[in-house]
C-alpha positions in Angstrom: -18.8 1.0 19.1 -22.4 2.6 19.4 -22.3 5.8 17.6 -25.2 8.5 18.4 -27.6 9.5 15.1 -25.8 12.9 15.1 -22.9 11.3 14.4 -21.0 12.5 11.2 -21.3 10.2 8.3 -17.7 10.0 8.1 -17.1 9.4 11.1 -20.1 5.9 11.0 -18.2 4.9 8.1 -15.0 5.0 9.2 -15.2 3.2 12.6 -16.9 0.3 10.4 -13.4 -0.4 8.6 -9.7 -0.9 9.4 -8.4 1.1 7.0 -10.4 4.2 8.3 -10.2 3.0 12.0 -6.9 4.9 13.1 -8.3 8.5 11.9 -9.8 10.5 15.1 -12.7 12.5 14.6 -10.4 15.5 15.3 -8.7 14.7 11.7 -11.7 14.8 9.5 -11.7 18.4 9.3 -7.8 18.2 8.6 -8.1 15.9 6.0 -10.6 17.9 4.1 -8.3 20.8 4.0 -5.3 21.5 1.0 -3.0 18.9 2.0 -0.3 17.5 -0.1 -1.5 14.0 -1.4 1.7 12.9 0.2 0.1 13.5 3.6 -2.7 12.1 2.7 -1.0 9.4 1.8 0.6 8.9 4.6 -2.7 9.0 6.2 -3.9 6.7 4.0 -1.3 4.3 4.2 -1.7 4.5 8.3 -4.7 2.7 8.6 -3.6 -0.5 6.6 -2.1 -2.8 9.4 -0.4 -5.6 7.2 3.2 -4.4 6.5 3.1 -6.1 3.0 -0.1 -4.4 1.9 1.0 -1.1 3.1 4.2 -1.6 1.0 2.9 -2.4 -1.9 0.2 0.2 -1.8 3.0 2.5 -1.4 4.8 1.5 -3.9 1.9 1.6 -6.4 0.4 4.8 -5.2 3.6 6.7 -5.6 4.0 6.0 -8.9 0.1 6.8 -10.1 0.2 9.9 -8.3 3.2 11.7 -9.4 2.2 10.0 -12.7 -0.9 12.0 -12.2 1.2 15.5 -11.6 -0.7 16.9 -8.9 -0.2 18.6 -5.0 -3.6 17.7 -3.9 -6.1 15.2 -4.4 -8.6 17.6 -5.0 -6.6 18.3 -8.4 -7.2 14.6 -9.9 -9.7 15.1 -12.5 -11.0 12.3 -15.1 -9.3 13.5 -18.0 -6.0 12.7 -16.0 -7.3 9.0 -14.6 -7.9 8.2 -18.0 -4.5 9.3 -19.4 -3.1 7.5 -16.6 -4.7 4.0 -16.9 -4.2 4.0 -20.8 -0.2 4.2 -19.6 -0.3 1.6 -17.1 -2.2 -0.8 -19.9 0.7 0.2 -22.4 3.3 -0.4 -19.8 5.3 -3.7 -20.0 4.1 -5.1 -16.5 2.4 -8.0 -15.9 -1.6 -8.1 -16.0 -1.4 -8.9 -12.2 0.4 -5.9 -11.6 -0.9 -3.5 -14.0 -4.3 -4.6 -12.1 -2.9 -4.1 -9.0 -1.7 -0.1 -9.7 -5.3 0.7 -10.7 -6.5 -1.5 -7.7 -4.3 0.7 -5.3 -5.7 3.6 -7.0 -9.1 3.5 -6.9 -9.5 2.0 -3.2 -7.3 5.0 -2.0 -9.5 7.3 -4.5 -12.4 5.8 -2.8 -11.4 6.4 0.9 -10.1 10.4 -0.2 -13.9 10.3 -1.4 -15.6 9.5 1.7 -13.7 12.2 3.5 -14.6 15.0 1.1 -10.7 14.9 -0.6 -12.6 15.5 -4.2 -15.6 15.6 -6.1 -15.0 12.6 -8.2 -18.9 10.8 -8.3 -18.2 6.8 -6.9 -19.8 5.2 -9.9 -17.3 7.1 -12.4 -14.0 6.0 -10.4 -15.6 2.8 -10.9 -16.0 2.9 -14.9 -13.0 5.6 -15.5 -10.6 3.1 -13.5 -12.1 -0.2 -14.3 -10.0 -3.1 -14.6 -9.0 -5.0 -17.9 -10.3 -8.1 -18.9 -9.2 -10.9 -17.3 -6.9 -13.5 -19.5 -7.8 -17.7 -18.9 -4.4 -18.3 -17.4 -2.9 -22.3 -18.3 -3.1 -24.1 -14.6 0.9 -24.0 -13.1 3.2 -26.9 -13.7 2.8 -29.7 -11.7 6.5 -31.6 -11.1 6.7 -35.5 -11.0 8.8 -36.8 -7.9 11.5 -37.3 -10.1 11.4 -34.0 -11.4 11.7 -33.0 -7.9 14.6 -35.0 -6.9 16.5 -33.5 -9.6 15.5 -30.1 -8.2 16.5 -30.6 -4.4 19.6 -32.3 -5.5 20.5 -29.5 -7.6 20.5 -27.0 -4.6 22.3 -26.9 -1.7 22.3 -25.2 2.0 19.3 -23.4 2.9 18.2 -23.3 -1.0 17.6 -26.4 -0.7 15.7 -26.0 2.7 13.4 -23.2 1.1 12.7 -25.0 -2.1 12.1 -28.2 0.5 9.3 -26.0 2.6 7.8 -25.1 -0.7 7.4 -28.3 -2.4 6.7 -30.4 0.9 4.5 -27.6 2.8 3.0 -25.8 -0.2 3.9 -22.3 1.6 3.6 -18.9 -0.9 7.1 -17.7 -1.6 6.2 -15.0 0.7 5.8 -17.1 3.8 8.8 -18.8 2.9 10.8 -15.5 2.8 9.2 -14.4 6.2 9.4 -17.0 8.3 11.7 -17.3 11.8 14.0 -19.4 13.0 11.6 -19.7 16.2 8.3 -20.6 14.0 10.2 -24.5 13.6 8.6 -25.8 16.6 10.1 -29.2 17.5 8.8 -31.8 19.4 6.6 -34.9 19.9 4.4 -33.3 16.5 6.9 -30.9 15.3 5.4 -28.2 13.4 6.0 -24.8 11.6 4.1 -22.3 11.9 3.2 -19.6 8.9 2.5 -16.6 11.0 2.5 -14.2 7.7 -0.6 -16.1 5.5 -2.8 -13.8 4.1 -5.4 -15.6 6.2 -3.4 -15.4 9.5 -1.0 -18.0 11.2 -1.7 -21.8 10.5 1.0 -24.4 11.7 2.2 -26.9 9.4 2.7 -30.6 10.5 6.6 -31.5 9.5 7.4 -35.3 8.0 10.4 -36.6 9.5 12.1 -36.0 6.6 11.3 -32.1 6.7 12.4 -32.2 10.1 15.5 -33.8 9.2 16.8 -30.9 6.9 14.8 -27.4 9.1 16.4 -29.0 12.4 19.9 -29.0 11.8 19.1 -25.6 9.9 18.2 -23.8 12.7 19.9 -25.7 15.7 22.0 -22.9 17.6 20.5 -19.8 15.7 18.7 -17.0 17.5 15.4 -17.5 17.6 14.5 -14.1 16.0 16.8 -14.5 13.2 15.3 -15.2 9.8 15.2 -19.1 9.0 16.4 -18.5 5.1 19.4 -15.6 4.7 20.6 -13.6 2.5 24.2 -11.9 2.1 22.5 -8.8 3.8 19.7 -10.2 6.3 16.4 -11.8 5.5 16.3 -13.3 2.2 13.6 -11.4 0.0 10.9 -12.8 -2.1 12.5 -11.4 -5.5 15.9 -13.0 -4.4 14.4 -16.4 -3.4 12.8 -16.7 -6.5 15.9 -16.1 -8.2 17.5 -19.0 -6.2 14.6 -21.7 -7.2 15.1 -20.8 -11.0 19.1 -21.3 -10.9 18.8 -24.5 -9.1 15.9 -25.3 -12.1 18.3 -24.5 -14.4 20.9 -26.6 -12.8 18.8 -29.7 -12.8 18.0 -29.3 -16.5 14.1 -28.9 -16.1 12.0 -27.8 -18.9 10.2 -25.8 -18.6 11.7 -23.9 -15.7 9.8 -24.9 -12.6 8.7 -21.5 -10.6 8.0 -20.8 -6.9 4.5 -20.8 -6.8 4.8 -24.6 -9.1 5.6 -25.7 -6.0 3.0 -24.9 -4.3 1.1 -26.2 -7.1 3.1 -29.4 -6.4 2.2 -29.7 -3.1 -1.5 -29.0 -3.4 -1.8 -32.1 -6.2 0.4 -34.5 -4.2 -1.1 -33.9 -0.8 -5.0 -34.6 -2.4 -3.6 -37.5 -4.4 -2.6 -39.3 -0.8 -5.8 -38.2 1.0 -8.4 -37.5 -1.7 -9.4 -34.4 1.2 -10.2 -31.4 -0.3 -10.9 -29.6 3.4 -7.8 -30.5 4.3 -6.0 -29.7 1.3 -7.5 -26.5 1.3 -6.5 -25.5 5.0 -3.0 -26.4 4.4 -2.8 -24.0 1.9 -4.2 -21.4 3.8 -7.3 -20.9 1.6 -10.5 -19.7 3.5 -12.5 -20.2 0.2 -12.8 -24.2 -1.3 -13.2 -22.9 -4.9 -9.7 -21.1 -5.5 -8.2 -24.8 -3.8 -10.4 -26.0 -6.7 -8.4 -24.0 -9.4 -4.7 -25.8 -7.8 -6.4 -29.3 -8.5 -7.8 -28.0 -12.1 -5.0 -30.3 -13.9 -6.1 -33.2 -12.2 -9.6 -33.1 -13.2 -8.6 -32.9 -17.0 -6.3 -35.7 -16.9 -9.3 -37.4 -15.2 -11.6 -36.0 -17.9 -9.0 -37.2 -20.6 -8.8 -40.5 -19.9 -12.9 -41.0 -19.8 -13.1 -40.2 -22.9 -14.0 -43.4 -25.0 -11.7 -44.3 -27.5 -11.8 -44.5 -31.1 -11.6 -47.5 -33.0 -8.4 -46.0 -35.1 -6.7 -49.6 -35.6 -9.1 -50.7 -38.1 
C-alpha cells in the first residue's frame, strides 16, 4: 500500500507489520487515550495471527502486567520494569521461559510506544528489560535404534503412533499435538503434512512402515478430528510430553529420553543415511542451515574425537 507523505507516522509504521496491520487509522486516536492495558491488550493481541503466539503472549503478558500493578500503560514506569524483571530472574522457571516473559514484554512495550501509549525512550526498554545471559546448553540425547525399540515397544495405541511421528519424522511436539486426521495423505507417495510449523506447512514423505501404524490409526475417523486424542479432545503438548516420559520410564532408559530427543533422533539418523544437510534441514522445517547445524553438533565431536591421534599409553 502507497501511503501519501502526509501520512501519520503511525499509521507508515504500522501498515509495514502484521502485528500493527489490523488497527484502522480511526483507532490511533483511541489507542492513545486512558484505556485499561487490558484493552490494549486485547488490541495488542489482535494483530498477532498465529493462535500459538497469541496464546502465549497472553499468557505471559497477563502475568507481567498485573505483576506490574497498573490500569494504564501510561502508568509503567522504570522503577517498576526493573522490580519486575529482578522477580522473573528469581522465579523458578526455566531460562527459556523467563526469557520469554520479558520477550513478551518489551515487544508489546515497544508497539504501545509507537502509538504514543507512554513515554518510556526505546533504547531504555531495551537496557531496563534486557535479556540474561545466555547459558551453553549440552546438545539433546541422541537414542541408538535399540534404545528406540525399547521405547516404541514400551508404548502402545496412539502413544506409540505419536512417539513413532517424532522419532521417524522429526516433527516438534507441537506439530505432533496439532495435527488432523485429514493431514495423513495416502497414496502412491503417502505423505503427512505439518500444516502448524513455525515456518508454515511442509509435507512429510511416510516409510511404509510409518504408514503401516498412521493408516490403520486414522482409517474410519473424521477427517477433522485430531489424529492423537486425549480423554477430553485433542491431546495437548504438556500431556503428550507426559505420555513420551512414562513410556521412557517403562522401557528403563537412562537418562529419560524427551520429546524434543526425538527430534534430535531424527535429525542425526536421517543425515547419517544421506550425508544432506539441505535436506535434513527442510525436513525439519528450519529456514536457516546453522540452527540444523546445532541438531548435528554431537556428531561432529564424536567425529572430532576420534581424529584425535592417540597416545602411546602401552609403553
Amino acid at each position: 500500500m502507497e501511503l501519501h507523505s502526509n501520512t501519520p507516522k503511525t499509521h507508515r509504521f504500522a501498515t509495514q507489520h502484521s502485528v500493527y496491520s489490523r488497527i484502522e487509522p480511526a483507532d490511533f486516536e483511541a489507542l492513545s487515550s486512558g484505556m485499561t492495558w487490558s484493552s490494549v491488550l486485547d488490541a495488542y493481541l489482535d494483530g498477532i495471527d498465529n493462535p500459538h503466539t497469541r496464546k502465549n503472549n497472553r499468557l505471559h503478558l497477563n502475568k507481567s502486567l498485573i505483576d506490574l500493578d497498573i490500569e494504564t500503560v501510561s502508568d509503567i514506569t522504570f522503577p517498576r520494569l526493573a522490580a519486575h524483571r529482578v522477580k522473573v530472574m528469581n522465579t523458578c522457571l526455566s531460562p527459556g521461559s523467563k526469557m520469554n516473559q520479558v520477550a513478551c514484554l518489551r515487544g508489546f512495550l515497544f508497539w504501545a510506544g509507537v502509538f504514543g501509549l507512554h513515554d518510556l525512550p526505546e533504547n531504555a526498554l531495551k537496557f531496563v528489560l534486557r535479556m540474561p545471559p545466555r547459558r551453553n546448553v549440552s546438545p539433546r540425547r541422541v537414542l541408538e535404534v535399540d534404545e528406540l525399540r525399547l521405547l516404541l515397544s514400551a508404548a502402545s495405541g496412539q502413544d506409540r503412533v505419536a512417539i513413532a511421528i517424532m522419532a521417524g519424522l522429526g516433527l516438534r511436539v507441537s506439530e505432533c499435538s496439532s495435527l488432523d486426521v485429514r493431514d495423513y495423505l495416502p497414496g502412491r507417495d503417502p505423505t503427512l503434512l505439518v500444516r502448524d510449523g513455525k515456518r508454515g506447512g511442509r509435507e512429510m514423505p511416510l516409510t511404509s512402515q510409518l504408514e503401516g501404524l498412521i493408516a490403520p490409526h486414522c482409517d474410519g475417523r473424521p477427517a477433522y478430528e485430531p489424529m492423537i486424542l486425549s480423554q477430553i479432545g485433542r491431546m495437548g503438548t504438556t500431556e503428550l510430553r507426559r505420555r513420551v516420559k512414562e513410556a521412557s520410564d517403562r522401557a528403563g532408559l537412562i537418562p529419560r529420553a524427551l520429546p524434543h530427543d526425538l527430534r534430535h533422533t531424527f535429525a542425526t539418523r536421517y543425515y547419517r543415511a544421506t550425508r544432506d544437510i539441505v535436506a535434513t534441514s527442510k525436513l525439519l522445517g528450519h529456514r536457516n542451515i546453522q540452527v540444523t547445524m546445532i541438531y548435528l553438533h554431537h556428531k561432529q565431536m564424536l567425529k572430532r574425537r576420534d581424529s584425535i591421534p592417540a597416545l602411546p599409553l602401552d609403553m
